[in-house]
N, C-alpha and C positions, 0 to 999 in steps of 0.2 A: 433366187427363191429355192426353199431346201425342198426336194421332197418329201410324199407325205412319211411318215413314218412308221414302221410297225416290227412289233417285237416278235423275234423267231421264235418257234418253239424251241426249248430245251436245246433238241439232238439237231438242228439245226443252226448250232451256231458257227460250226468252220465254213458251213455253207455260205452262211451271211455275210462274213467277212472275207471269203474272197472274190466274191461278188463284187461287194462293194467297198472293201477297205473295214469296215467299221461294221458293230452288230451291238443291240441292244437287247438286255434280256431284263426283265422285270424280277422283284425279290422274291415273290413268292413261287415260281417257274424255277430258280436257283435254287431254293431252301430245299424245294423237294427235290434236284437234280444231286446236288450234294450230301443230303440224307445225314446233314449233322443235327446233333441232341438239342432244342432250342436250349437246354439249362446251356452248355458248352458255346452257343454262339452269342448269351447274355454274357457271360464273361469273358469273352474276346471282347465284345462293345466295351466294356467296362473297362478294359486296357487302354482306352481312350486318355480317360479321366486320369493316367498316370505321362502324361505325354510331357518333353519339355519345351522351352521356348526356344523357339530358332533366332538365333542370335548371327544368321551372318546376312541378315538380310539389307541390302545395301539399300534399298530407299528408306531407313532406319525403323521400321515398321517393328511392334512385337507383336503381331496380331496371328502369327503361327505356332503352333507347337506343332515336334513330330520325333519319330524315330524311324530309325534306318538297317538293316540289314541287308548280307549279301550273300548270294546262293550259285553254286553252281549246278546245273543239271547235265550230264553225260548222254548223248545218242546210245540208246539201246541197253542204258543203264535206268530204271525206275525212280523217280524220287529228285527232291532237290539237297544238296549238300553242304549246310552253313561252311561260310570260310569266313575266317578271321574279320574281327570286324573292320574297317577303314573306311578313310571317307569317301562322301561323295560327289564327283568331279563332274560337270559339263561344259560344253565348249562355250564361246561367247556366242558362237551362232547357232547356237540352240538356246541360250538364257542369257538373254541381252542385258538382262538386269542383275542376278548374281554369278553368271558364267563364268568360267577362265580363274579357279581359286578352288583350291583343296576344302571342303567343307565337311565338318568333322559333329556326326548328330547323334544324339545318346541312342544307345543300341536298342533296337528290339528285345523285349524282356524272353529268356531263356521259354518260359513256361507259353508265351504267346506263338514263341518262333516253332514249336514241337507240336503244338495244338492242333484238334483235331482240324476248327476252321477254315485253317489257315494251310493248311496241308493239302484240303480238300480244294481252295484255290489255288496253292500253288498247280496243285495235279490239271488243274482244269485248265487251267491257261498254259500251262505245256502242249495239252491234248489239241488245242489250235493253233500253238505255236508249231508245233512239229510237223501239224496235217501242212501247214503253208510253207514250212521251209523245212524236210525232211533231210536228215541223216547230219544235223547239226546239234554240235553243243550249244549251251547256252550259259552267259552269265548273266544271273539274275538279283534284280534291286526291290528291295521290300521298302515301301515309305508308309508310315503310319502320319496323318495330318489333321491340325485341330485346327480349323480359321476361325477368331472371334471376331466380332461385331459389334460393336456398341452405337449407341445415338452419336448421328453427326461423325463416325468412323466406321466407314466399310470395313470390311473385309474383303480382303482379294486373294482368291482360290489360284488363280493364277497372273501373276501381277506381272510378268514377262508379256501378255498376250495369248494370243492365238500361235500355235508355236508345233514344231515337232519335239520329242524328247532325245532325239538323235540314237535311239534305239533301234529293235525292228518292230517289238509287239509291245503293249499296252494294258494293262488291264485298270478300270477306276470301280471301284463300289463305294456306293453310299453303306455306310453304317450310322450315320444318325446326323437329324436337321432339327437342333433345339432353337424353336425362337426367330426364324429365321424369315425373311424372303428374299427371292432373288438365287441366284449359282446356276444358271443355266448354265448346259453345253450345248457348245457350239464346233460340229466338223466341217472343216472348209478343204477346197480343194486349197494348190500352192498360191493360185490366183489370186483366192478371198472368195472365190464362190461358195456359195454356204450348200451344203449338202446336207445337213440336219442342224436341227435345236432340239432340245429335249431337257427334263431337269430329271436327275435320280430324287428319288424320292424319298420310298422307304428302304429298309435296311435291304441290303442287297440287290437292290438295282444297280446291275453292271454297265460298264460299256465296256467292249473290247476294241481297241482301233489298231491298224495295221498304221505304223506310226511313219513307214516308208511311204507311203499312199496317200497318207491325209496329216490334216494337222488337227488341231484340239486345243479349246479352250473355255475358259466358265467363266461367265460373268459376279461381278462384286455379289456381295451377301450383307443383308441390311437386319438388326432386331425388327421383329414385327411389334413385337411391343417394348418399347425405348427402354424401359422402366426394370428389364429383365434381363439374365444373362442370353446370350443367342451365340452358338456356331454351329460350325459345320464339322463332321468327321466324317472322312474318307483314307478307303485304303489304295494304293497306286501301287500294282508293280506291275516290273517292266523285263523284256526276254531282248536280249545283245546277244548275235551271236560271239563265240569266245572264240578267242583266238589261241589254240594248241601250241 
């Protein structure tokens, strides 16, 4: 049984998650912490709607769109540093489903990767990656995600399971849930014990997970009404330490 659950304040969030692995912050708590223009975070959202279709998905599914960039951030250097784009690799025991294969995904558009939004997260999830594991580099993965739903075909936010990303930190935000029900998360210990559930909701409902610590996963995404389009966007990135 997960405990009960409750969202830290703001300036409370390195606290949260070394606590307990994991920290949840609500959108509107973010919006003000971040201090971006709402016009500049309507057109981040709106980078959505330009997303392509993941095409390496091995249980033949097209029910994802996304793109992918990669960052590196420097100890004691400010900021994250695009590097060339390439693809994105995970092991099979971390992604049992499309693991172990070079996976090559249309890049982050230039004007999305420089953006105020997106900046203001990256900086954010540095400032907890660094408080938990200080005087490290880090290589960083930017994934932009579309899950569709149609009647009688879920969508599956994470269709590997309950999983770690074989990183060290985590960051998911919701940016928008047209149409939908269903996409819970779900943090479990290695076990399977659930240590929370919780669904993001509106835009910028975060979670940050220490991905060494716990694992993460969301359950399918259904149209609420059959008859209409329904998905899910979320942003996912993730802090590796680099190896020098």
């Amino acid at each position: 049984m997960s405990a009960a659950l409750k969202d830290p304040p703001a300036d409370g969030l390195r606290e949260e998650v070394a606590a307990r692995g994991f920290a949840l912050l609500r959108g509107p708590a973010l919006t003000a912490r971040l201090g971006v223009a709402p016009a500049a975070l309507d057109d981040f959202a709106a980078s959505w709607a330009r997303l392509e279709t993941d095409r390496f998905m091995a249980d033949g599914g097209l029910y994802r769109r996304r793109r992918h960039a990669n960052f590196t951030a420097r100890w004691g250097q400010p900021g994250h540093v695009r590097n060339p784009h390439r693809p994105h690799f995970q092991a099979v025991v971390h992604n049992s489903l499309n693991g172990g294969v070079e996976r090559w995904f249309a890049p982050v558009e230039d004007a999305v990767a420089s953006g105020a939004p997106l900046q203001a997260l990256l900086d954010l999830g540095r400032s907890v990656a660094d408080a938990q594991s200080p005087g490290r580099d880090w290589f960083v993965e930017l994934h932009q995600f579309r899950i569709e739903a149609a009647a009688g075909t879920p969508g599956l936010p994470t269709p590997e399971g309950v999983h770690h990303d074989g990183v060290d930190y985590v960051l998911i935000g919701m940016i928008a849930r047209t149409n939908l029900v269903g996409g819970e998360t779900l943090i479990t210990e290695d076990s399977g014990a659930e240590l929370a559930r919780f669904t993001l909701l509106d835009r910028l409902d975060t979670a940050f997970i220490d991905d060494v610590r716990v694992m993460h996963g969301v359950t399918p995404v259904e149209p609420a009404d059959p008859a209409l389009p329904s998905c899910r966007d979320v942003l996912v990135i993730t802090w590796k330490r680099h190896e020098r």
